[in-house]
BAPALUM-378613 format. One record per residue (C-alpha): chain; x, z, y; residue number from 0; residue in three letters. Coordinates in nm, 4 decimals, always signed. Layout:
<sites>
site chain:A | x:X | z:Z | y:Y | resi:NUM | resn:ALA
...
</sites>
This chain:
<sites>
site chain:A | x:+0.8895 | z:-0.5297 | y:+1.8028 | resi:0 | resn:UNK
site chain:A | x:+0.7676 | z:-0.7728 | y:+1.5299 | resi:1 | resn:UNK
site chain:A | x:+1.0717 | z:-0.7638 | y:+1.3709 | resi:2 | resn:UNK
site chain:A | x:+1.0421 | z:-0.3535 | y:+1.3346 | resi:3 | resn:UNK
site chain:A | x:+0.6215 | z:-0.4709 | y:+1.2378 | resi:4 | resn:UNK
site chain:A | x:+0.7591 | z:-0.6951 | y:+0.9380 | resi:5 | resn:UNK
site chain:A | x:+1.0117 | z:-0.4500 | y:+0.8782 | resi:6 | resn:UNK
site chain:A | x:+0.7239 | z:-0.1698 | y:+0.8509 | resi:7 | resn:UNK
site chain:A | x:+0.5580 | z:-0.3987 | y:+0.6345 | resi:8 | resn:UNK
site chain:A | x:+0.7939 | z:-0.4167 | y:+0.3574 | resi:9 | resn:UNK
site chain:A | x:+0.8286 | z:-0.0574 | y:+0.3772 | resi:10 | resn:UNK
site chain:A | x:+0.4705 | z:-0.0289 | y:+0.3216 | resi:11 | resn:UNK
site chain:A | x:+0.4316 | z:-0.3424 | y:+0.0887 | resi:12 | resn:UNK
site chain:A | x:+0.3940 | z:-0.1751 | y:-0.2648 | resi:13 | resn:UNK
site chain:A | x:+0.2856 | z:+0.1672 | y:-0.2200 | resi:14 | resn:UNK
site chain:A | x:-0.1333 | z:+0.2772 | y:-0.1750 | resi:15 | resn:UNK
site chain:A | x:-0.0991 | z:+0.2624 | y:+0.2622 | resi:16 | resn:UNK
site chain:A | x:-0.0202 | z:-0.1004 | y:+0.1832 | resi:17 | resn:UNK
site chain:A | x:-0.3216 | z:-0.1651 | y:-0.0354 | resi:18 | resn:UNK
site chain:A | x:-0.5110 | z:+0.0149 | y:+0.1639 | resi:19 | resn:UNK
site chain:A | x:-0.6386 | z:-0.2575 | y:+0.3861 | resi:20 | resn:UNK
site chain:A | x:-0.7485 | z:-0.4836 | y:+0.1066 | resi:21 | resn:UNK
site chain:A | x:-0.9013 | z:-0.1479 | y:-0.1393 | resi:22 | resn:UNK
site chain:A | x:-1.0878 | z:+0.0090 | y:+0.1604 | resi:23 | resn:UNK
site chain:A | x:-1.3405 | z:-0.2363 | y:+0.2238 | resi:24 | resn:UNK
site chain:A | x:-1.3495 | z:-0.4023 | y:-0.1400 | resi:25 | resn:UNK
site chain:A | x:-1.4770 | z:-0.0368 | y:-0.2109 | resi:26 | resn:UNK
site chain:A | x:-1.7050 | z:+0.0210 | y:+0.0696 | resi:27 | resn:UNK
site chain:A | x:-1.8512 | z:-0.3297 | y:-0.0108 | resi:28 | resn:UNK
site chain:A | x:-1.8995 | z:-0.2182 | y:-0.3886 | resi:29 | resn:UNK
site chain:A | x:-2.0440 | z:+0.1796 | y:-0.3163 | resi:30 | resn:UNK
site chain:A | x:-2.3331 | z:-0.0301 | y:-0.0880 | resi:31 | resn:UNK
site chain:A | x:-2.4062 | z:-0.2905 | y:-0.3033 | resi:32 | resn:UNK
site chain:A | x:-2.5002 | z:-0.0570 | y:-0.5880 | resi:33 | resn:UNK
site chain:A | x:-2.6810 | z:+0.1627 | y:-0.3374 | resi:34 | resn:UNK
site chain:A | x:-2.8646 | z:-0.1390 | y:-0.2186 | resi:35 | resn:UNK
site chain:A | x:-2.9607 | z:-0.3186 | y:-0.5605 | resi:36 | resn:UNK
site chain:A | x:-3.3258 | z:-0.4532 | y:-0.5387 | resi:37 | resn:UNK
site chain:A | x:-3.3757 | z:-0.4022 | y:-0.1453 | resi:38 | resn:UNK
site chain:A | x:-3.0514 | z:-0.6665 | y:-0.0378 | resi:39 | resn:UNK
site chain:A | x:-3.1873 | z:-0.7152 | y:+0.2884 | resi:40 | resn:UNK
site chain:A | x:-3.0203 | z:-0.3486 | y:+0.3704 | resi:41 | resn:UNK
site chain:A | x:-2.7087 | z:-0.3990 | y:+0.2593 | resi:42 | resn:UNK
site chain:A | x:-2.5718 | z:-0.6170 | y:+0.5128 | resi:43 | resn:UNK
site chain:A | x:-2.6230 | z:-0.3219 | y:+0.7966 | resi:44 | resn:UNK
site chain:A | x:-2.5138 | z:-0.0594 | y:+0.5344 | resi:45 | resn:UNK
site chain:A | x:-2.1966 | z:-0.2039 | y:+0.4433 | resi:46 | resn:UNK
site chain:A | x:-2.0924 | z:-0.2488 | y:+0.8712 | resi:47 | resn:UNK
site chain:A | x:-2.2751 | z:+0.1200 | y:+0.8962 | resi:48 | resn:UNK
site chain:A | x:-2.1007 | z:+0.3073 | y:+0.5467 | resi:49 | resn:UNK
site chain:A | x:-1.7588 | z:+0.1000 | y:+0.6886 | resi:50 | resn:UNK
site chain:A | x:-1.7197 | z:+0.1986 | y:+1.0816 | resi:51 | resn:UNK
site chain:A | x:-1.8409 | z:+0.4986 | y:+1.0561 | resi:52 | resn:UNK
site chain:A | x:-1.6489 | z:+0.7023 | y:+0.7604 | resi:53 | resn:UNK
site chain:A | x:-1.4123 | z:+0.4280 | y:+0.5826 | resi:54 | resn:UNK
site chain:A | x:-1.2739 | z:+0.2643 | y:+0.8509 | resi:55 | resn:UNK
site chain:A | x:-1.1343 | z:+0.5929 | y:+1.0098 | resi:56 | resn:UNK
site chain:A | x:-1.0478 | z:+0.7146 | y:+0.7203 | resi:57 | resn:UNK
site chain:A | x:-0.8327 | z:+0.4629 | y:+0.5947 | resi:58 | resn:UNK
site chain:A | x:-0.6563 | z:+0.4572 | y:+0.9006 | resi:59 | resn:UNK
site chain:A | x:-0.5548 | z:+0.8124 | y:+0.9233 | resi:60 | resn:UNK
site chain:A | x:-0.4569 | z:+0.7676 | y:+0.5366 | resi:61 | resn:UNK
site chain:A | x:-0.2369 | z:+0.4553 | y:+0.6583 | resi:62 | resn:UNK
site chain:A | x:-0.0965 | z:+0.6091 | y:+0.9217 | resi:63 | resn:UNK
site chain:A | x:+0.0011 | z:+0.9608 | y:+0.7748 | resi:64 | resn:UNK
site chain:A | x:+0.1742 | z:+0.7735 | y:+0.4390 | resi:65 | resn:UNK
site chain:A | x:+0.3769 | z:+0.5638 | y:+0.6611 | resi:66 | resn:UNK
site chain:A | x:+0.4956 | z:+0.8054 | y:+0.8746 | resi:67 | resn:UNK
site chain:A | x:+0.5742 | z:+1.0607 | y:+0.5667 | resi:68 | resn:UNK
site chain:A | x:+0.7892 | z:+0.8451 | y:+0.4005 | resi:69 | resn:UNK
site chain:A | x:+1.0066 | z:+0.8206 | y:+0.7559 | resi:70 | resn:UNK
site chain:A | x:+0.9810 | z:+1.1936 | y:+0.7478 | resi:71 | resn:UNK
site chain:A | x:+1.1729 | z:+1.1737 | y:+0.4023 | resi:72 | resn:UNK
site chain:A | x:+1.4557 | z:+1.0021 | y:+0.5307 | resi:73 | resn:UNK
site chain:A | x:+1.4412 | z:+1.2622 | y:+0.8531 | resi:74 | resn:UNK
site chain:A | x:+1.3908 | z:+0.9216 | y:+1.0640 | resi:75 | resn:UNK
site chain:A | x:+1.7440 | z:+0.7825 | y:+1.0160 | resi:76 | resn:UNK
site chain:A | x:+1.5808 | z:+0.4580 | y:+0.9280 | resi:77 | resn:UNK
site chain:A | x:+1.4379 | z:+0.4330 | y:+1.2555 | resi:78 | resn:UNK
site chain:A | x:+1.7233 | z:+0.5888 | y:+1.4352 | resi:79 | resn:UNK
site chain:A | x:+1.9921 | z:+0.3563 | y:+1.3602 | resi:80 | resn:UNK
site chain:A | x:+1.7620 | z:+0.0761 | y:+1.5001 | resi:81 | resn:UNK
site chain:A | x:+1.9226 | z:+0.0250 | y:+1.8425 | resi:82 | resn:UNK
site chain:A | x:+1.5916 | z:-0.0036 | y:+1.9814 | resi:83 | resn:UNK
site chain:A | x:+1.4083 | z:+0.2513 | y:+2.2484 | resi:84 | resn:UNK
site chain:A | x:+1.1343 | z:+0.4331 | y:+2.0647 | resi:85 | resn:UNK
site chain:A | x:+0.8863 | z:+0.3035 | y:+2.2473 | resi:86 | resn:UNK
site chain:A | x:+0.9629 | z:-0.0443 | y:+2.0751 | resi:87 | resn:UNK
site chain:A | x:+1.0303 | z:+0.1439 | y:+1.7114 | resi:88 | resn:UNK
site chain:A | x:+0.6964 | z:+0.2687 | y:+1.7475 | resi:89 | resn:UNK
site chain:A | x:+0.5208 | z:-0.0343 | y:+1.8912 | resi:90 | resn:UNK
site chain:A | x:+0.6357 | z:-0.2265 | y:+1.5530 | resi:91 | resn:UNK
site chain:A | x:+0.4389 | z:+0.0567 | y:+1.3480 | resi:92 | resn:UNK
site chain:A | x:+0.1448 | z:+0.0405 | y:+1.5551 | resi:93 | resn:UNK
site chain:A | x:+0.1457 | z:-0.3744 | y:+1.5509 | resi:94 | resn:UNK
site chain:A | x:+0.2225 | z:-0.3117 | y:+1.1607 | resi:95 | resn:UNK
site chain:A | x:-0.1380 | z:-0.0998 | y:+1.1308 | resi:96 | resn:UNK
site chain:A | x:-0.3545 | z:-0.3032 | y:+1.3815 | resi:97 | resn:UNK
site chain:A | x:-0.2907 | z:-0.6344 | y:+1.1329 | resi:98 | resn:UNK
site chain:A | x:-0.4014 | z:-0.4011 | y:+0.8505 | resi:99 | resn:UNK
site chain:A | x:-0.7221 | z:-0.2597 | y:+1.0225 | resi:100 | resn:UNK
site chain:A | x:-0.7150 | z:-0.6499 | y:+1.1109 | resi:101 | resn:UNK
site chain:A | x:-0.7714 | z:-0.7759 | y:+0.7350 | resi:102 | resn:UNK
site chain:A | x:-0.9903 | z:-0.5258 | y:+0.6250 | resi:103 | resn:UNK
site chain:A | x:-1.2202 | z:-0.6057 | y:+0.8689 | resi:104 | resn:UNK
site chain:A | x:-1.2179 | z:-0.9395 | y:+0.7850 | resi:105 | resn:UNK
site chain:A | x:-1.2165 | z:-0.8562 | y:+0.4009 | resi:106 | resn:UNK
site chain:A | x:-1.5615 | z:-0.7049 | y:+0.4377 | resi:107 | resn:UNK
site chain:A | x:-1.6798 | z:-0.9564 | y:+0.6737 | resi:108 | resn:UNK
site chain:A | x:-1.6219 | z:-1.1774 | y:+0.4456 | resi:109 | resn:UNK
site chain:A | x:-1.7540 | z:-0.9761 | y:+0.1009 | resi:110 | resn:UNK
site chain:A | x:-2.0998 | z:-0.9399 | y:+0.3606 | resi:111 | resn:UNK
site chain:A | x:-2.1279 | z:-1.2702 | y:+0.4519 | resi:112 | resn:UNK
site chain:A | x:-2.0855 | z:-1.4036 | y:+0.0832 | resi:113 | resn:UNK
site chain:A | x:-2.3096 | z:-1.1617 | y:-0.1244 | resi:114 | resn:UNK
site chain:A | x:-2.5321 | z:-1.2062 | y:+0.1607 | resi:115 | resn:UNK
site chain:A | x:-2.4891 | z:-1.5999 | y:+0.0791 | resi:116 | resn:UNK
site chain:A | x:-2.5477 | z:-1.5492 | y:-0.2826 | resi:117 | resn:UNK
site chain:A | x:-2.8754 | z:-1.3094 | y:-0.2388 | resi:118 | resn:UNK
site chain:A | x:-3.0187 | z:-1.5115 | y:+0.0665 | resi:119 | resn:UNK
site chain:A | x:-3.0311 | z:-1.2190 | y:+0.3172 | resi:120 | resn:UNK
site chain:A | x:-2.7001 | z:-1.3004 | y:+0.5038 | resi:121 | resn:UNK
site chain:A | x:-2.7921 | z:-1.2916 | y:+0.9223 | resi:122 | resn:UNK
site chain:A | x:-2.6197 | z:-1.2941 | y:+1.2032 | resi:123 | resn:UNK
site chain:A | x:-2.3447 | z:-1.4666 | y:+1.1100 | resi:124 | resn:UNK
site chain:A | x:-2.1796 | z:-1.4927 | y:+1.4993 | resi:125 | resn:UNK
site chain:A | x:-2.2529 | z:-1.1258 | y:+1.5024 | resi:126 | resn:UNK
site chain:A | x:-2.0578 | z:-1.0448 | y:+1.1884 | resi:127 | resn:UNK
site chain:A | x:-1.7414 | z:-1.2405 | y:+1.3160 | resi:128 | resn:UNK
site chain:A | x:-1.7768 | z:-1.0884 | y:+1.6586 | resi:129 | resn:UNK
site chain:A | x:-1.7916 | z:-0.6867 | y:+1.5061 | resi:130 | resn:UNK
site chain:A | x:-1.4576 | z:-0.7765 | y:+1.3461 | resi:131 | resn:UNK
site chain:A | x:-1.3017 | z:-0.9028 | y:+1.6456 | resi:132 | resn:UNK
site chain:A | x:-1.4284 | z:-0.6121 | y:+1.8534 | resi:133 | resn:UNK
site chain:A | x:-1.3922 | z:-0.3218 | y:+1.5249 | resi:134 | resn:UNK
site chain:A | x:-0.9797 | z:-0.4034 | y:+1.5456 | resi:135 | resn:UNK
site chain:A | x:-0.9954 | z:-0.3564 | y:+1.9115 | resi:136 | resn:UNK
site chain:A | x:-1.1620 | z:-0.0586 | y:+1.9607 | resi:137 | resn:UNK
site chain:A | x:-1.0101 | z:+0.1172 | y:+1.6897 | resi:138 | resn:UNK
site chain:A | x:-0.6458 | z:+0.0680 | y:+1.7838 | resi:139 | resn:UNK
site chain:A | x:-0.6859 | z:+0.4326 | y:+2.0053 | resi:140 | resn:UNK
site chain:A | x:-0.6642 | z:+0.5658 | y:+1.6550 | resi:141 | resn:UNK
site chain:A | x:-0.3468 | z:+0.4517 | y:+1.5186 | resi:142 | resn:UNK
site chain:A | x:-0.0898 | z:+0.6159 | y:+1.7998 | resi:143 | resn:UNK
site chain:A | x:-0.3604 | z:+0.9331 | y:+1.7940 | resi:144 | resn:UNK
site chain:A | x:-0.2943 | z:+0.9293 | y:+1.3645 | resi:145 | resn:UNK
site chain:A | x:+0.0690 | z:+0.8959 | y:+1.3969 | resi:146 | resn:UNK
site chain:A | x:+0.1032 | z:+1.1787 | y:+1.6599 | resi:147 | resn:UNK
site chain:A | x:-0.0738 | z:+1.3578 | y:+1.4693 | resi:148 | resn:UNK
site chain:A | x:+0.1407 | z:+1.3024 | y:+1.1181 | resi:149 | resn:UNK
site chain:A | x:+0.4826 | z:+1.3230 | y:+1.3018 | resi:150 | resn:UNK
site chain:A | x:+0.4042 | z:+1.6520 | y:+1.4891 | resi:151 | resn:UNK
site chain:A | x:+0.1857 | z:+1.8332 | y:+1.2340 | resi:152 | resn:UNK
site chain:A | x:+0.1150 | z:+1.6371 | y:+0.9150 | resi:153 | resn:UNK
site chain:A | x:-0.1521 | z:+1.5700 | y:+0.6740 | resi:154 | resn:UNK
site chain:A | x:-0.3804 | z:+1.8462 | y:+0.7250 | resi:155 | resn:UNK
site chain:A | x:-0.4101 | z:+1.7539 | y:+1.1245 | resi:156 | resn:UNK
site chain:A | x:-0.4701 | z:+1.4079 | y:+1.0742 | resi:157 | resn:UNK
site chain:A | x:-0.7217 | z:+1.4496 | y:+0.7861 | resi:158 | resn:UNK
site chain:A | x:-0.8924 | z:+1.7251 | y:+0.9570 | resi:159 | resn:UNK
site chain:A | x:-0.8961 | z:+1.5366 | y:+1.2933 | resi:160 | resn:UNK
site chain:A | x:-1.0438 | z:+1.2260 | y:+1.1361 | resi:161 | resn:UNK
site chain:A | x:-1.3159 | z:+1.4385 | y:+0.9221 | resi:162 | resn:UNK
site chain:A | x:-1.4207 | z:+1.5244 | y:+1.2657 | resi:163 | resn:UNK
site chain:A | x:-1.4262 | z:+1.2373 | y:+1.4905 | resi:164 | resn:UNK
site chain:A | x:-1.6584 | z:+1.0866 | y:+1.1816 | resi:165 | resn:UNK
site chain:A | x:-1.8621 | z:+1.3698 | y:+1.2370 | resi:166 | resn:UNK
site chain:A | x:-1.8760 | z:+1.3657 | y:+1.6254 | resi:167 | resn:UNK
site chain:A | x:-1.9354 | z:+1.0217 | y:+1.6506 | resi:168 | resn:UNK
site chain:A | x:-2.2786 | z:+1.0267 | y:+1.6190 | resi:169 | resn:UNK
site chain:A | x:-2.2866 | z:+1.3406 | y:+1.9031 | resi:170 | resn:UNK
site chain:A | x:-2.3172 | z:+1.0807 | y:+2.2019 | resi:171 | resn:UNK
site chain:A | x:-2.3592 | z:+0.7535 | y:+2.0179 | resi:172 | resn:UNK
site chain:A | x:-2.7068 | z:+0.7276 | y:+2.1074 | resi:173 | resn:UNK
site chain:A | x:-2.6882 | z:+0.9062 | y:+2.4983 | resi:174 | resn:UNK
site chain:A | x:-2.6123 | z:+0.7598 | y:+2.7942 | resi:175 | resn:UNK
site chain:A | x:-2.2738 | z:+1.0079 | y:+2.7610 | resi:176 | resn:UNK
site chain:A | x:-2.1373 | z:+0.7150 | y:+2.4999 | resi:177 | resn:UNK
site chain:A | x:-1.8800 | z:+0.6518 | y:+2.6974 | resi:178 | resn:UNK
site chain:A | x:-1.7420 | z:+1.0149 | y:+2.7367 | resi:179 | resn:UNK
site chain:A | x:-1.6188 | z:+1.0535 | y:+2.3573 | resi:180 | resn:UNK
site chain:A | x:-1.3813 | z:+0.7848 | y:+2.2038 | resi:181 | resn:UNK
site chain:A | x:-1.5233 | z:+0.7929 | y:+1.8625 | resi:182 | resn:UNK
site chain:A | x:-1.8507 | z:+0.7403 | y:+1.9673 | resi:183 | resn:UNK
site chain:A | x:-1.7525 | z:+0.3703 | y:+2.1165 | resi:184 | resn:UNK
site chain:A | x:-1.7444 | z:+0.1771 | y:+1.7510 | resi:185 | resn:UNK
site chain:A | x:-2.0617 | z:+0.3354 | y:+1.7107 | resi:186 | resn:UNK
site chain:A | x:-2.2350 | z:+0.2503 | y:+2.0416 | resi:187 | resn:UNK
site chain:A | x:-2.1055 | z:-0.0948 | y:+2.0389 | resi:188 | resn:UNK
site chain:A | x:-2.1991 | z:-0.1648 | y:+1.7016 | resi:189 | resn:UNK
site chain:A | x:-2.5379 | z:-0.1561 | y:+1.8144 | resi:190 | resn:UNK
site chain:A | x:-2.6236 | z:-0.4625 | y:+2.0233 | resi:191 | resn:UNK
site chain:A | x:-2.3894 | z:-0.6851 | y:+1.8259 | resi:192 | resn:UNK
site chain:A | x:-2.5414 | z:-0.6483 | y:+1.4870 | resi:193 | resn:UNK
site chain:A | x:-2.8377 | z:-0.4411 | y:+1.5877 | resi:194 | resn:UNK
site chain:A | x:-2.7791 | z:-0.1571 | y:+1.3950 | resi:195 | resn:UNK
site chain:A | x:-2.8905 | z:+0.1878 | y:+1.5188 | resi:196 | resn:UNK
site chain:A | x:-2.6135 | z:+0.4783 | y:+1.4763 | resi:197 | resn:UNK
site chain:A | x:-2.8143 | z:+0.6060 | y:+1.1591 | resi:198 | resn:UNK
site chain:A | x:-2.7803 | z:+0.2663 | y:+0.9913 | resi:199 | resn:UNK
site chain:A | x:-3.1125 | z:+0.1286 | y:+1.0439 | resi:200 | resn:UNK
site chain:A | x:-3.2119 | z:-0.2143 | y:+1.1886 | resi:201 | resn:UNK
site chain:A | x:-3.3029 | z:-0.1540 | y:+1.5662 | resi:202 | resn:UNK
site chain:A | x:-3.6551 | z:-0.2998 | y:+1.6172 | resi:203 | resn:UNK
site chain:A | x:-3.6499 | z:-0.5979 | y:+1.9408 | resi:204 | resn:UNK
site chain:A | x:-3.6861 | z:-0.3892 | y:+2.2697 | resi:205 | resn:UNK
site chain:A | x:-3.4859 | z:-0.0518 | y:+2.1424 | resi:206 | resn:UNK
site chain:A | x:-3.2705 | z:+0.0565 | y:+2.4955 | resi:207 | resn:UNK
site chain:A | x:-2.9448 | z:+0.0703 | y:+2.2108 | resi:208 | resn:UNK
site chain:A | x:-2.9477 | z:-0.3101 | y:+2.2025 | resi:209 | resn:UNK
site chain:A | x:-2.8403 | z:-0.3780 | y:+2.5995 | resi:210 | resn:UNK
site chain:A | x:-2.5184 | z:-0.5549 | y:+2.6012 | resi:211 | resn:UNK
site chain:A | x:-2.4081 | z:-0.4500 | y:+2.8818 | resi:212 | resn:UNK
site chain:A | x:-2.2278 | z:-0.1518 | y:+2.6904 | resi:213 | resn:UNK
site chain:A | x:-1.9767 | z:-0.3921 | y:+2.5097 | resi:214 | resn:UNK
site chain:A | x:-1.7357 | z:-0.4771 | y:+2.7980 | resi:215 | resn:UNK
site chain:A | x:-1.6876 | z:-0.1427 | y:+2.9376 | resi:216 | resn:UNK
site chain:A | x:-1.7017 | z:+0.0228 | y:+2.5806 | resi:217 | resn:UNK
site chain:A | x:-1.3496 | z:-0.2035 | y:+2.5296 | resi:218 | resn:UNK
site chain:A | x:-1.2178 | z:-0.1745 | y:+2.8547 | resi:219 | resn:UNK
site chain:A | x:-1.2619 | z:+0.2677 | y:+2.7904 | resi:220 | resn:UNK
site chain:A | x:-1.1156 | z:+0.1995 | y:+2.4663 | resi:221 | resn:UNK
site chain:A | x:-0.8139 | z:+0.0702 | y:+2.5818 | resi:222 | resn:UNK
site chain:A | x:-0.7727 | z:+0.3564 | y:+2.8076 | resi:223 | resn:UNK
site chain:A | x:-0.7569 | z:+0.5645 | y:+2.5162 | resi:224 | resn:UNK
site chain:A | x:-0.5290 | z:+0.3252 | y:+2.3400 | resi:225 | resn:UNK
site chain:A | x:-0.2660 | z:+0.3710 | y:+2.6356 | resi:226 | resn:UNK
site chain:A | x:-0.2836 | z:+0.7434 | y:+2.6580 | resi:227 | resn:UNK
site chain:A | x:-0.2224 | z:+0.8187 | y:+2.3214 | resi:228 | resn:UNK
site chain:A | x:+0.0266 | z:+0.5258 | y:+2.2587 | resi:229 | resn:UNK
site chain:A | x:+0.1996 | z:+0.7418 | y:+2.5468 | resi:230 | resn:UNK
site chain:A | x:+0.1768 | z:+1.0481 | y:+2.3596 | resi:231 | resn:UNK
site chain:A | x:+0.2989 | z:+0.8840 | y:+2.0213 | resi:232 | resn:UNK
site chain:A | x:+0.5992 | z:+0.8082 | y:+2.2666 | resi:233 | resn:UNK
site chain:A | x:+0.6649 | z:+1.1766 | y:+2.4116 | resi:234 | resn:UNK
site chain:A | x:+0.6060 | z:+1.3460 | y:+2.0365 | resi:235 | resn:UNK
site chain:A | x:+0.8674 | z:+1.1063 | y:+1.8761 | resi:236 | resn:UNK
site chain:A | x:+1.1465 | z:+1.1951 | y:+2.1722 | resi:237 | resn:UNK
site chain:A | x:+1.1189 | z:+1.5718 | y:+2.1363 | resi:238 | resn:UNK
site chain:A | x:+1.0162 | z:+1.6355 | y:+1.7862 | resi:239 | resn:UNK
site chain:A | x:+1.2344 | z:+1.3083 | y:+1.6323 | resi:240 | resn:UNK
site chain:A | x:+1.5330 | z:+1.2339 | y:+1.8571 | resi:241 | resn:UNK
site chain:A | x:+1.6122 | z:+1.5473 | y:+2.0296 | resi:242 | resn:UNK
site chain:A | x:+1.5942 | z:+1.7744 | y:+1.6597 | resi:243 | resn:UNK
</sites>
């Protein structure tokens, strides 16, 4: 499996999907720092708001969907000629993604924690490593989901499918039904390790959002997720790939 993971990411090496990791949250960083000129204090929690909630998703589904497309050019005979089951072929795409979701994390981490250095406004510095850490583990459910999605359908599907799970995150984000809808868990979880609200605003000492208690079952349910549509990825490849 990390030999198909290296082997995905040479594939990927020199197109966009590849830069994608390193782009993504160089631009997020950039959009919030401009939005936040004069009132720096904000742009810590706008730039880990602005980046889970729309980039980050978004950039996967774009990763995911360009490296599957270009395996849908060569009708899969790349991966087919791999004696490997496809449960391994695929496993090397997904381990090929997570690093990627991986380094952009820890790209804008890193942008935060040294404009915050620079301007005198960085906090929460245990809190910053710990939401990248926890951001590439909860978000794994969404690579298998994104390359179901761009194997059975294509691009509109996973576009359209991220579009809305940005847009229905913030549905039960902020309930006690958190746990009920997968993209509401980055959200949720978000909240009591850099005490950010949903909306993007600093939760004030006291706020309910800030219990802890949320953060190991919030992983444990997203690993659920992870394992059913990892499963799925499996089932589409075997009868729309290998059977056809």
């Amino acid at each position: 499996m990390l030999k198909m993971a290296i082997s995905e990411h040479l594939k990927m090496r020199h197109t966009f999907g590849g830069k994608l990791p390193v782009i993504a949250p160089v631009f997020s960083l950039g959009i919030v720092l401009l939005l936040a000129y004069g009132v720096m204090e904000m742009a810590q929690p706008m730039a880990w708001n602005f980046w889970y909630t729309t980039l980050l998703p978004g950039m996967l589904a774009i990763i995911c969907y360009l490296g599957v497309n270009k395996d849908k050019k060569l009708h899969y005979c790349n991966m087919l000629s791999v004696p490997l089951p496809a449960r391994k072929l695929l496993a090397g795409k997904v381990i090929c993604y997570a690093a990627g979701l991986f380094i952009a994390n820890a790209i804008l981490c890193a942008g935060i924690l040294i404009s915050g250095k620079i301007s005198g406004t960085v906090t929460g510095i245990t809190g910053n490593f710990t939401a990248v850490i926890l951001l590439s583990f909860i978000f794994l459910w969404e690579i298998p989901l994104y390359i179901t999605l761009s194997m059975c359908s294509g691009m509109f599907a996973c576009i359209f499918s991220c579009m809305f799970m940005v847009f229905s995150a913030f549905v039960f984000a902020d309930t006690h039904l958190w746990w009920i809808w997968p993209s509401s868990l980055p959200v949720r979880l978000m909240c009591p390790v850099l005490g950010i609200m949903p909306n993007g605003i600093i939760a004030s000492p006291g706020n309910p959002l800030l219990n802890s208690g949320v953060i190991l079952p919030g992983v444990i349910i997203s690993f659920v997720w992870f394992v059913l549509f990892s499963f799925l990825m499996v089932v589409c490849f075997k009868k729309k790939v290998v059977e056809e």
